[in-house]
Backbone as a printed PyTorch tensor [residue, N CA C, xyz], in Angstrom:
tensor([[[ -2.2150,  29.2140,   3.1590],
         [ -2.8510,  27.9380,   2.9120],
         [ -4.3590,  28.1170,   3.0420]],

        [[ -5.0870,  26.9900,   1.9500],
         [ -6.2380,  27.5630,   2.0880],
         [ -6.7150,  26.8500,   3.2330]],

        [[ -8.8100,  27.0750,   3.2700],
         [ -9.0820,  26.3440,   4.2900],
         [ -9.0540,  24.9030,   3.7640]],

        [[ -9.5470,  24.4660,   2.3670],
         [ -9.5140,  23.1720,   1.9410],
         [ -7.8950,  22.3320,   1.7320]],

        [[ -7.3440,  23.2420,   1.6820],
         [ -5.6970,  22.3160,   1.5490],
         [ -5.5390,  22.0720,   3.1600]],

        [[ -5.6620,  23.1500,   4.1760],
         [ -5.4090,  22.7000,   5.6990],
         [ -5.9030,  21.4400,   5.8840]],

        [[ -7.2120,  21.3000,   5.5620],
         [ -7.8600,  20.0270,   6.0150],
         [ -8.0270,  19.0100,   5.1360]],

        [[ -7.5560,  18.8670,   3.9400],
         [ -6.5320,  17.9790,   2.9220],
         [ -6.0260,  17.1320,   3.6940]],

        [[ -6.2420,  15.6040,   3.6960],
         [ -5.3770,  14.4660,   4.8340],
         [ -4.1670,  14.3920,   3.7140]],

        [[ -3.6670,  14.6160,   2.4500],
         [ -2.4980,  14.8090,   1.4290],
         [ -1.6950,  15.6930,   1.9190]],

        [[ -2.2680,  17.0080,   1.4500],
         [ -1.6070,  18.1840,   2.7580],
         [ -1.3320,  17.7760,   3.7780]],

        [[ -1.8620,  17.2500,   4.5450],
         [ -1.4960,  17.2200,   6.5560],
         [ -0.5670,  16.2020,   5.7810]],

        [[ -0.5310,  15.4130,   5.0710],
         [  0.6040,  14.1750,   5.4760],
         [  1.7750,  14.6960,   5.0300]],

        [[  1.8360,  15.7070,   4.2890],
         [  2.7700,  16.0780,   2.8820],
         [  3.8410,  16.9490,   3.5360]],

        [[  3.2640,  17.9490,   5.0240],
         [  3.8240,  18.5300,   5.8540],
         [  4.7740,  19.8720,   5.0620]],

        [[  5.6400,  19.7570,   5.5900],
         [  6.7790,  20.2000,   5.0000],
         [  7.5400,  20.0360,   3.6150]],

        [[  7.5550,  18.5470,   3.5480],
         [  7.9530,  18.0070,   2.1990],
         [  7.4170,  18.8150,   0.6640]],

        [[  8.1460,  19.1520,   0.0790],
         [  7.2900,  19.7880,  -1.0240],
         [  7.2850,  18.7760,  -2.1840]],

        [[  6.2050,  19.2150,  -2.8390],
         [  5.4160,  18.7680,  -3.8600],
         [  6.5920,  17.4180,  -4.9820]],

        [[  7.5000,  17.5820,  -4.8700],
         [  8.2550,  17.4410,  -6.0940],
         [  8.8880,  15.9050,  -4.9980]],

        [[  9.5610,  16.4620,  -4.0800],
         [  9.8070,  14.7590,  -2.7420],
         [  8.3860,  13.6800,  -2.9300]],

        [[  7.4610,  14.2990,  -2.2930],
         [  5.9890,  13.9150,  -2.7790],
         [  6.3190,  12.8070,  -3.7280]],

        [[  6.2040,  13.3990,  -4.7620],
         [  5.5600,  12.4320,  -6.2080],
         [  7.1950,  11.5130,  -6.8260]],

        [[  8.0750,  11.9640,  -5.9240],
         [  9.0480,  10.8430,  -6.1320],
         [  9.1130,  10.0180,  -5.3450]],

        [[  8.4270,  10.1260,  -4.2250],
         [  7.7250,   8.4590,  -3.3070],
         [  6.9120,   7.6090,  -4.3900]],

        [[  6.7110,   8.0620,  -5.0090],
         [  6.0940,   6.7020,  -5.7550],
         [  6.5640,   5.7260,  -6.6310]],

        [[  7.4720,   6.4020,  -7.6780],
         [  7.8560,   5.5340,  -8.2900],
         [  8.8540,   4.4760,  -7.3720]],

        [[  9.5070,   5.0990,  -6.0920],
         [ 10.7130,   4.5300,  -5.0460],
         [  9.5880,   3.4960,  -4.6370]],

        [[  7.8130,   3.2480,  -4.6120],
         [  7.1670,   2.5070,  -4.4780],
         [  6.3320,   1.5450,  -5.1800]],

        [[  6.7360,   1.4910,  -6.4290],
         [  6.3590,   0.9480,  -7.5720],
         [  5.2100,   1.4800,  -8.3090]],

        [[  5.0250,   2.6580,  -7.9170],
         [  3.9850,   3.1340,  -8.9250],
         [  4.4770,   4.6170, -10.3510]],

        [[  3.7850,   4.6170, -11.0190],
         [  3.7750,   5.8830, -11.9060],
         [  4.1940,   6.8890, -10.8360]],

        [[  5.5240,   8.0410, -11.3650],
         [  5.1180,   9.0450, -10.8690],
         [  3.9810,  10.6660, -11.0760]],

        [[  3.2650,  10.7080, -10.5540],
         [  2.1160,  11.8550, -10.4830],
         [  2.8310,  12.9960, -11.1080]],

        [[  2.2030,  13.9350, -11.9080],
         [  3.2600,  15.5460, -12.3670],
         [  2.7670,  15.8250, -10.8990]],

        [[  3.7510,  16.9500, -10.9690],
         [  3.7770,  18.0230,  -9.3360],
         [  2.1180,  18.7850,  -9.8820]],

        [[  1.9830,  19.0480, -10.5790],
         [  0.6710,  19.7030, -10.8990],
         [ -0.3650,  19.1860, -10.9670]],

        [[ -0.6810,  17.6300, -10.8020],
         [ -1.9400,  16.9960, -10.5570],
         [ -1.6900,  16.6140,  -8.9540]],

        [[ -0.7960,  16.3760,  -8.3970],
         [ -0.5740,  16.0250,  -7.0100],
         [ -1.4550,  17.3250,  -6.1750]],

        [[ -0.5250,  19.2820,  -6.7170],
         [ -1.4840,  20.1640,  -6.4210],
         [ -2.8020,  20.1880,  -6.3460]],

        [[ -3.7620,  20.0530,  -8.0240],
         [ -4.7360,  19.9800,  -7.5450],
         [ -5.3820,  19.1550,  -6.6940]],

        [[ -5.1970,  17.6540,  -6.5820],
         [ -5.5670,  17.0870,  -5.6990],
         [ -5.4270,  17.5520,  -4.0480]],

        [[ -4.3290,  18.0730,  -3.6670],
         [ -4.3520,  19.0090,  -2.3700],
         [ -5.7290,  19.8990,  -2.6500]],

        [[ -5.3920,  20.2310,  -3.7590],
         [ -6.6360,  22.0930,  -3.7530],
         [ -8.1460,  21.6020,  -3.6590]],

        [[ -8.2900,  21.0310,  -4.9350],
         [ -9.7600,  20.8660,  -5.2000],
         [-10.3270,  19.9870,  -6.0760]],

        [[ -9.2120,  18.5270,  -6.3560],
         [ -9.7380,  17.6140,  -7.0010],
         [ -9.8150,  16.5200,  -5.8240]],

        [[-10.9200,  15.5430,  -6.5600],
         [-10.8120,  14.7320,  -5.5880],
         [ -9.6410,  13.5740,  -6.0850]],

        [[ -9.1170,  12.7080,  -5.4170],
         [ -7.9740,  11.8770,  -5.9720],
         [ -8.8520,  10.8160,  -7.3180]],

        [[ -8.4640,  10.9190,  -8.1130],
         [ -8.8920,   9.9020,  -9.3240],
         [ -9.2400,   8.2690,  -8.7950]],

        [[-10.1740,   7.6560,  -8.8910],
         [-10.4590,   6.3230,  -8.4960],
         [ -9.0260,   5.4340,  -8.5380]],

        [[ -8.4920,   5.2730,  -9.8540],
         [ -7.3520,   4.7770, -10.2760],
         [ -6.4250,   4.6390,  -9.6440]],

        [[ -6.1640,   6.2670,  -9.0210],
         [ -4.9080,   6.7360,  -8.6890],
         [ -4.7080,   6.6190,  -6.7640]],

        [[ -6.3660,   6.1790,  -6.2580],
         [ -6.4270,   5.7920,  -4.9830],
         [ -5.3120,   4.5830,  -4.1180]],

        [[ -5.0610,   3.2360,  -4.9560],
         [ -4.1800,   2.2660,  -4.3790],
         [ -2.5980,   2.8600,  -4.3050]],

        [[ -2.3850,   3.7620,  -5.2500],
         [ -0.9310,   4.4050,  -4.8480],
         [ -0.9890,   5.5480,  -3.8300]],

        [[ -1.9920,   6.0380,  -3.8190],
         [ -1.9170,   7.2890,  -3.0340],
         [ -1.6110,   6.7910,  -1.6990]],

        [[ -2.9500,   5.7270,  -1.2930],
         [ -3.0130,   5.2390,  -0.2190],
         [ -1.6390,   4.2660,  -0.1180]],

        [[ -1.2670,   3.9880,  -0.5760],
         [  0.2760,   2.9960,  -0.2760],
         [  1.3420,   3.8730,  -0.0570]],

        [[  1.5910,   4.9420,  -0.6620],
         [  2.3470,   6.3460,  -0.6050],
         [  2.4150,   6.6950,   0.3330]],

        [[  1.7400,   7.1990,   1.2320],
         [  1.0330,   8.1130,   1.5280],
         [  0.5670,   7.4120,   3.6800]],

        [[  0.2780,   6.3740,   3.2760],
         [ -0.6830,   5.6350,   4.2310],
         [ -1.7710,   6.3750,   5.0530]],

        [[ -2.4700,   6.5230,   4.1220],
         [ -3.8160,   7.1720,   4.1190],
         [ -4.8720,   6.2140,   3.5260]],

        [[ -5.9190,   5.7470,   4.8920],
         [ -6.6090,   4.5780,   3.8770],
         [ -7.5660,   5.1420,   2.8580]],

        [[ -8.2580,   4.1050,   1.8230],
         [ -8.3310,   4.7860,   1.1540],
         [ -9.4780,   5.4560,   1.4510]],

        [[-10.2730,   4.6420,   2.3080],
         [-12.1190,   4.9210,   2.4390],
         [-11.9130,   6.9320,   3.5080]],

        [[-10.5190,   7.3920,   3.9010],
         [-10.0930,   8.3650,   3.6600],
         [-10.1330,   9.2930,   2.7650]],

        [[ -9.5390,   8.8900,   2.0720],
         [ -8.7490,   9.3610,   0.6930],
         [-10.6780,  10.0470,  -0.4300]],

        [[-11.3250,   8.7290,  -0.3090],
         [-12.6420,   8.7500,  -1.0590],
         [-13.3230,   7.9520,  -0.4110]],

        [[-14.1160,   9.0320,   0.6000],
         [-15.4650,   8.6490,   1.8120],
         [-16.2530,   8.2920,   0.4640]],

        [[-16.2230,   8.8270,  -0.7520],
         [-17.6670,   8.2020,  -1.7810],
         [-17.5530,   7.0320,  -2.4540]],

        [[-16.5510,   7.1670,  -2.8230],
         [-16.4340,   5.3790,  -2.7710],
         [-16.0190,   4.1930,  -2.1930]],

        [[-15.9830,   4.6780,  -1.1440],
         [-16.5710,   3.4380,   0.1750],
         [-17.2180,   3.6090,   0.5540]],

        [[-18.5410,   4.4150,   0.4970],
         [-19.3530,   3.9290,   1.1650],
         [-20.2680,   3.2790,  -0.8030]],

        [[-19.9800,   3.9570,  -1.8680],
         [-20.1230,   3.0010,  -2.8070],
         [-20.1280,   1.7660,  -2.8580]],

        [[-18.9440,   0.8590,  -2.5040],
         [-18.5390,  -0.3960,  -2.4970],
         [-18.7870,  -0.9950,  -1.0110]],

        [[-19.6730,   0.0240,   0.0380],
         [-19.8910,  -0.3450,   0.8650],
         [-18.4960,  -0.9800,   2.1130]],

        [[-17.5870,   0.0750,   2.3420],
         [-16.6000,  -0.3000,   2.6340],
         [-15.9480,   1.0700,   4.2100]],

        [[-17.2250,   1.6260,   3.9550],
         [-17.6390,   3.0640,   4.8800],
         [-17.1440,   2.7460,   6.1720]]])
């Protein structure tokens, strides 16, 4: 694991569970499900898509100003 996936709050939440359990929490939560391959990069080295923040964080329960320190403190929500 790298150093950026260790300290990934997706990773830390994702634990054990692999990638594929993951992205079938969502639709079981009313959202789109994510491919296993954008869920990855987002662990690796994307940041989560603006869009895709209210499911992550509902998924997930990771708030979002977590999820994207830049856009909260954008919307002033830091």
């Amino acid at each position: 694991m790298s150093e950026a996936e260790s300290t990934n709050p997706i990773r830390q939440w994702r634990g054990k569970r692999s990638l594929e359990e993951v992205c079938d929490l969502f639709p079981a939560n009313g959202f789109p499900r994510p491919s296993i391959a954008k869920l990855s990069r987002i662990e690796r080295d994307q940041k989560v898509p603006p869009e895709d923040v209210p499911a992550v964080a509902a998924v997930t329960g990771i708030p979002a100003r977590e999820l994207r320190p830049d856009l909260a403190e954008l919307f002033g929500v830091a």
